[in-house]
matplotlib code that plots the C-alpha trace (Angstrom):
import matplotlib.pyplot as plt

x = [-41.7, -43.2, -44.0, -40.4, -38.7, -40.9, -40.1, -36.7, -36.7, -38.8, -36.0, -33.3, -35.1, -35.4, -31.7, -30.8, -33.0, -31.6, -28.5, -29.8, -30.8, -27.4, -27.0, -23.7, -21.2, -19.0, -16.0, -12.5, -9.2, -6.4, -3.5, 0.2, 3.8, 6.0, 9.5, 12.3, 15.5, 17.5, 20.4, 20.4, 22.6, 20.5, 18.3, 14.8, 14.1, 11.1, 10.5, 11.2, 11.2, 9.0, 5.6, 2.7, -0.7, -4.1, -6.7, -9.7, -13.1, -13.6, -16.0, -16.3, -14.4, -12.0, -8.5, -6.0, -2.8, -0.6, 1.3, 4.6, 6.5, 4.9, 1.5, 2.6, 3.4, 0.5, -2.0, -3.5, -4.7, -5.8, -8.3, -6.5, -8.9, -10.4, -7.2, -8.8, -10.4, -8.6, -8.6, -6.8, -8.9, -9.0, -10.9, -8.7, -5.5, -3.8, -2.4, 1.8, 3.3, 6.9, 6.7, 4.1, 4.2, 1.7, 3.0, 0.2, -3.2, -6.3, -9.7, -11.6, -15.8, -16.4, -16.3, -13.3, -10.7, -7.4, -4.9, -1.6, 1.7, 4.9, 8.1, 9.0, 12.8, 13.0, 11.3, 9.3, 5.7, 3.1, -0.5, -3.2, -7.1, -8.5, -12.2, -13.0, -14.7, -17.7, -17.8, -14.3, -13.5, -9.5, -7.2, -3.5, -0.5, 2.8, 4.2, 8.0, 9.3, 12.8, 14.6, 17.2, 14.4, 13.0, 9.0, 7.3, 4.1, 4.2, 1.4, -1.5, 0.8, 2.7, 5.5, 7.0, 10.3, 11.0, 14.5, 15.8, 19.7, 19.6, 22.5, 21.3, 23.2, 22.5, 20.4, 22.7, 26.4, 28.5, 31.1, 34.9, 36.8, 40.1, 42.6, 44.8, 48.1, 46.2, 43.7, 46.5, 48.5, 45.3, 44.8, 47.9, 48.0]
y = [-34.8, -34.2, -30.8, -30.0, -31.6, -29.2, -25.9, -27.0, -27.1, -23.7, -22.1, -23.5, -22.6, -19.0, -18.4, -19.5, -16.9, -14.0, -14.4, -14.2, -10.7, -9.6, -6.2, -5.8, -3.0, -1.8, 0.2, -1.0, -0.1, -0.9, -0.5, -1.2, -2.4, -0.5, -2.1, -0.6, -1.4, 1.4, -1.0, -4.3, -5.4, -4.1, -5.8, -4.9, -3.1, -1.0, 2.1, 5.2, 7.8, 10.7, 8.7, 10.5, 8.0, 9.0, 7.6, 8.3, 6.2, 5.6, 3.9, 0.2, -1.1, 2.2, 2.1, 4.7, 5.8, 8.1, 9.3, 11.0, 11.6, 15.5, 13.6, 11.9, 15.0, 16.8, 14.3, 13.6, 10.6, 10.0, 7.8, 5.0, 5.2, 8.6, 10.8, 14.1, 12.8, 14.3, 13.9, 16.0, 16.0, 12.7, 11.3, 9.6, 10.9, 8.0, 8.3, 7.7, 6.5, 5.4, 3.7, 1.7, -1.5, -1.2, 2.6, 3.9, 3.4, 4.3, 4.1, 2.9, 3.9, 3.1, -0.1, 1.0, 2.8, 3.8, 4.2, 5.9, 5.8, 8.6, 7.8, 11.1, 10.4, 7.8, 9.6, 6.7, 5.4, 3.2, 2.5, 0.2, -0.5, -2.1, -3.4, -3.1, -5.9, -6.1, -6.8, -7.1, -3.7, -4.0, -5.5, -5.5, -5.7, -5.4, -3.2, -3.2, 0.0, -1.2, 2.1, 0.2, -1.2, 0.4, -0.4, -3.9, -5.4, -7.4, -8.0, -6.4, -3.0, -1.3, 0.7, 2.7, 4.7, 7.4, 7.8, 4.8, 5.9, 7.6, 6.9, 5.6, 5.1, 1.9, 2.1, -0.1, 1.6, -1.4, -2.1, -1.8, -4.8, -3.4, -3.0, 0.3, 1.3, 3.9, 0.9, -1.2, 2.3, 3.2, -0.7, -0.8, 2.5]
z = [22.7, 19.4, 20.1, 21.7, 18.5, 15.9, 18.0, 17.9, 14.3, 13.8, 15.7, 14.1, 11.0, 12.0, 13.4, 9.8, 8.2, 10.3, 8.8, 5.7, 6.3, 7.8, 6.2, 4.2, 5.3, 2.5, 4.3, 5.0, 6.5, 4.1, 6.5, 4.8, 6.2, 3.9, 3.2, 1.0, -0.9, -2.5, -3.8, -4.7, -2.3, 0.9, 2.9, 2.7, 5.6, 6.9, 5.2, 7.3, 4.2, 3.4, 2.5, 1.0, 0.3, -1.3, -3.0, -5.7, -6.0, -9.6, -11.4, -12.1, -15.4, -15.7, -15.7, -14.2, -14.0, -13.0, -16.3, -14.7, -11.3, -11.3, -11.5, -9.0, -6.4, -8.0, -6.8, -10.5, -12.3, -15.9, -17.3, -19.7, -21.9, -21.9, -22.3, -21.4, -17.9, -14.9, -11.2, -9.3, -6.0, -4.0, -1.8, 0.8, 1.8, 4.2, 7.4, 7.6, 11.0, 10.3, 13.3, 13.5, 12.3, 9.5, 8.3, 6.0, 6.6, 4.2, 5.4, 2.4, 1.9, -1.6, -4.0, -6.5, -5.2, -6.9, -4.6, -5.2, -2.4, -3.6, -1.5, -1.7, -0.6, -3.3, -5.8, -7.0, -6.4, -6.5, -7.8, -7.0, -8.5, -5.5, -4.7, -1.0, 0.3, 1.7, 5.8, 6.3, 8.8, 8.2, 5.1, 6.4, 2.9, 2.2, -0.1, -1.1, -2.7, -5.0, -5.6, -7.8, -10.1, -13.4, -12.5, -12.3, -10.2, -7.2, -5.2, -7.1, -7.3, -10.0, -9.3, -11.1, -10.9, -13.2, -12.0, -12.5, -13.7, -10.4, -8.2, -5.0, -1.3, 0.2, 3.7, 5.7, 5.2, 4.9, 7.3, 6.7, 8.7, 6.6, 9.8, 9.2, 10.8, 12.8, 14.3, 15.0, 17.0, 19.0, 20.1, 21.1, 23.3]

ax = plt.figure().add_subplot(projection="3d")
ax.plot(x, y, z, "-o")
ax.set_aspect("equal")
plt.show()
Protein backbone atom coordinates (compact mmCIF):
# COMPACT_ATOMS: atom_id res chain seq x y z
CA UNK A 1 0.00 0.00 0.00
CA UNK A 2 2.98 2.07 0.74
CA UNK A 3 4.27 1.74 -2.51
CA UNK A 4 0.79 2.43 -4.33
CA UNK A 5 0.42 5.72 -2.15
CA UNK A 6 4.15 7.17 -3.16
CA UNK A 7 3.54 6.43 -7.04
CA UNK A 8 0.40 8.10 -6.56
CA UNK A 9 2.06 11.07 -5.37
CA UNK A 10 5.05 10.99 -7.98
CA UNK A 11 2.31 11.15 -10.57
CA UNK A 12 0.40 13.72 -9.18
CA UNK A 13 3.56 15.52 -8.72
CA UNK A 14 4.43 15.13 -12.42
CA UNK A 15 0.96 16.08 -13.96
CA UNK A 16 1.49 19.36 -11.97
CA UNK A 17 4.85 20.00 -13.59
CA UNK A 18 3.59 19.48 -17.12
CA UNK A 19 1.56 22.34 -16.80
CA UNK A 20 4.20 24.18 -15.85
CA UNK A 21 5.78 23.87 -19.08
CA UNK A 22 2.61 24.62 -21.14
CA UNK A 23 3.98 26.78 -23.92
CA UNK A 24 2.28 30.25 -24.17
CA UNK A 25 0.53 31.19 -27.54
CA UNK A 26 0.34 34.92 -28.20
CA UNK A 27 -2.34 35.39 -31.00
CA UNK A 28 -6.01 36.43 -30.73
CA UNK A 29 -9.08 37.13 -32.58
CA UNK A 30 -10.59 40.48 -31.49
CA UNK A 31 -14.03 40.06 -33.10
CA UNK A 32 -16.55 43.30 -32.50
CA UNK A 33 -20.48 43.79 -32.43
CA UNK A 34 -20.66 47.23 -33.79
CA UNK A 35 -23.81 49.37 -32.67
CA UNK A 36 -24.64 52.97 -33.82
CA UNK A 37 -26.67 56.08 -33.03
CA UNK A 38 -26.72 58.99 -35.45
CA UNK A 39 -29.26 61.12 -33.23
CA UNK A 40 -29.82 61.34 -29.90
CA UNK A 41 -33.09 60.20 -29.98
CA UNK A 42 -32.46 56.76 -31.84
CA UNK A 43 -32.04 53.61 -30.48
CA UNK A 44 -28.77 52.12 -30.80
CA UNK A 45 -29.00 49.68 -33.28
CA UNK A 46 -26.50 47.42 -35.07
CA UNK A 47 -24.28 49.01 -37.45
CA UNK A 48 -24.90 48.23 -41.04
CA UNK A 49 -22.73 51.31 -42.53
CA UNK A 50 -19.61 51.29 -44.60
CA UNK A 51 -16.99 49.93 -41.94
CA UNK A 52 -13.26 49.95 -42.68
CA UNK A 53 -10.93 48.24 -39.56
CA UNK A 54 -7.00 47.96 -39.39
CA UNK A 55 -4.46 47.74 -37.14
CA UNK A 56 -0.51 48.49 -36.48
CA UNK A 57 1.82 46.55 -33.90
CA UNK A 58 3.73 49.21 -32.11
CA UNK A 59 6.09 49.05 -29.52
CA UNK A 60 5.54 48.79 -25.84
CA UNK A 61 5.15 52.31 -23.88
CA UNK A 62 4.23 54.40 -27.29
CA UNK A 63 1.27 56.21 -27.73
CA UNK A 64 -0.70 56.85 -31.05
CA UNK A 65 -3.10 58.59 -32.65
CA UNK A 66 -4.75 59.35 -35.53
CA UNK A 67 -4.48 63.32 -35.84
CA UNK A 68 -7.40 64.04 -38.51
CA UNK A 69 -10.46 62.35 -40.45
CA UNK A 70 -7.92 62.29 -43.87
CA UNK A 71 -5.54 60.23 -41.41
CA UNK A 72 -8.10 58.45 -40.85
CA UNK A 73 -9.12 57.32 -44.68
CA UNK A 74 -5.40 57.42 -45.40
CA UNK A 75 -4.65 54.63 -42.99
CA UNK A 76 -1.85 56.79 -40.89
CA UNK A 77 -0.93 57.04 -37.35
CA UNK A 78 1.48 59.31 -35.52
CA UNK A 79 3.56 58.78 -32.58
CA UNK A 80 2.33 61.24 -29.54
CA UNK A 81 5.40 61.80 -28.60
CA UNK A 82 7.75 61.60 -31.57
CA UNK A 83 5.84 64.07 -33.99
CA UNK A 84 7.79 63.04 -37.09
CA UNK A 85 7.12 59.08 -36.71
CA UNK A 86 4.67 57.84 -39.41
CA UNK A 87 2.80 54.75 -40.20
CA UNK A 88 1.09 54.50 -42.99
CA UNK A 89 1.30 50.61 -43.71
CA UNK A 90 -0.60 48.33 -41.31
CA UNK A 91 -0.40 45.21 -40.32
CA UNK A 92 -3.95 43.93 -39.91
CA UNK A 93 -6.71 45.04 -42.00
CA UNK A 94 -10.14 43.42 -40.29
CA UNK A 95 -12.66 41.58 -41.82
CA UNK A 96 -16.44 43.52 -41.98
CA UNK A 97 -19.65 41.26 -42.20
CA UNK A 98 -22.66 43.61 -41.54
CA UNK A 99 -24.45 40.60 -40.80
CA UNK A 100 -22.91 38.67 -38.63
CA UNK A 101 -23.46 39.15 -35.22
CA UNK A 102 -19.95 40.22 -34.28
CA UNK A 103 -19.35 42.60 -37.66
CA UNK A 104 -15.53 43.22 -37.64
CA UNK A 105 -13.09 40.89 -36.81
CA UNK A 106 -9.17 41.39 -36.43
CA UNK A 107 -6.95 38.59 -36.03
CA UNK A 108 -4.37 39.80 -33.74
CA UNK A 109 -0.31 38.22 -33.83
CA UNK A 110 1.59 40.66 -31.84
CA UNK A 111 1.71 42.06 -28.09
CA UNK A 112 0.67 45.94 -28.85
CA UNK A 113 -1.59 46.60 -31.34
CA UNK A 114 -3.20 49.90 -32.33
CA UNK A 115 -6.29 49.36 -33.80
CA UNK A 116 -8.24 51.96 -35.77
CA UNK A 117 -12.27 51.34 -37.00
CA UNK A 118 -13.52 54.59 -39.76
CA UNK A 119 -17.43 54.33 -40.24
CA UNK A 120 -17.08 55.64 -43.39
CA UNK A 121 -20.96 56.62 -43.72
CA UNK A 122 -20.65 58.42 -40.49
CA UNK A 123 -17.50 59.98 -41.10
CA UNK A 124 -16.25 59.36 -37.69
CA UNK A 125 -13.88 56.77 -36.04
CA UNK A 126 -12.33 55.00 -33.51
CA UNK A 127 -8.94 54.03 -31.94
CA UNK A 128 -7.73 51.54 -29.54
CA UNK A 129 -4.00 50.60 -27.82
CA UNK A 130 -4.76 47.05 -27.09
CA UNK A 131 -2.35 44.19 -25.50
CA UNK A 132 -3.42 40.78 -26.75
CA UNK A 133 -3.35 38.27 -24.34
CA UNK A 134 -1.58 35.44 -24.07
CA UNK A 135 -3.68 31.87 -24.75
CA UNK A 136 -6.90 33.31 -25.16
CA UNK A 137 -7.68 32.22 -29.19
CA UNK A 138 -10.82 34.77 -29.43
CA UNK A 139 -11.80 38.31 -27.40
CA UNK A 140 -15.47 39.25 -28.40
CA UNK A 141 -16.38 43.70 -27.64
CA UNK A 142 -18.66 46.06 -28.22
CA UNK A 143 -18.14 49.09 -29.79
CA UNK A 144 -20.82 51.91 -30.10
CA UNK A 145 -20.18 54.58 -32.78
CA UNK A 146 -22.43 58.09 -31.52
CA UNK A 147 -22.67 60.15 -34.67
CA UNK A 148 -24.39 63.01 -32.65
CA UNK A 149 -21.37 63.21 -30.16
CA UNK A 150 -18.19 65.42 -30.33
CA UNK A 151 -15.58 62.40 -29.24
CA UNK A 152 -15.26 60.67 -25.81
CA UNK A 153 -14.05 57.01 -24.48
CA UNK A 154 -16.07 54.18 -23.60
CA UNK A 155 -14.86 50.97 -23.22
CA UNK A 156 -11.05 51.30 -23.63
CA UNK A 157 -11.94 53.28 -27.15
CA UNK A 158 -11.73 56.82 -28.19
CA UNK A 159 -13.84 58.13 -30.70
CA UNK A 160 -13.60 60.79 -32.27
CA UNK A 161 -15.83 62.74 -34.71
CA UNK A 162 -14.50 65.50 -36.65
CA UNK A 163 -17.89 66.49 -37.91
CA UNK A 164 -19.65 67.01 -35.17
CA UNK A 165 -22.02 70.24 -36.53
CA UNK A 166 -22.93 67.80 -39.11
CA UNK A 167 -26.62 67.38 -39.59
CA UNK A 168 -27.42 63.86 -39.15
CA UNK A 169 -30.93 61.78 -40.22
CA UNK A 170 -31.99 59.48 -37.63
CA UNK A 171 -31.84 55.56 -38.54
CA UNK A 172 -35.29 54.67 -37.51
CA UNK A 173 -37.62 57.33 -39.53
CA UNK A 174 -40.22 58.19 -36.94
CA UNK A 175 -43.69 57.40 -37.43
CA UNK A 176 -46.46 60.06 -38.14
CA UNK A 177 -49.85 58.80 -36.33
CA UNK A 178 -51.23 62.53 -37.43
CA UNK A 179 -54.66 61.30 -39.30
CA UNK A 180 -55.24 63.61 -42.50
CA UNK A 181 -58.41 64.15 -44.50
CA UNK A 182 -56.99 61.97 -47.20
CA UNK A 183 -56.53 58.91 -44.51
CA UNK A 184 -59.79 59.44 -43.20
CA UNK A 185 -61.38 59.43 -47.44
CA UNK A 186 -59.35 56.21 -48.36
CA UNK A 187 -60.63 54.39 -45.00
CA UNK A 188 -63.66 55.18 -45.69
CA UNK A 189 -63.84 54.02 -49.55
Amino acid sequence: MKHIVKIFVVLVALTACVGCFKKEKQGTQMRIELSSQNVESDPVTKTTCNIEGYAFYVKKNTKWEVKSWEDALNKRISNVDKPGEVLTEPQVIATYDPEAEYQLTFELWSHYTFMVIVDHTNRLYATRLYETPMNLPVVFAHLHLYAWSKSGQKNGWDFTNPFPDEPREPLVPVEDDTITEETFDTDRQ
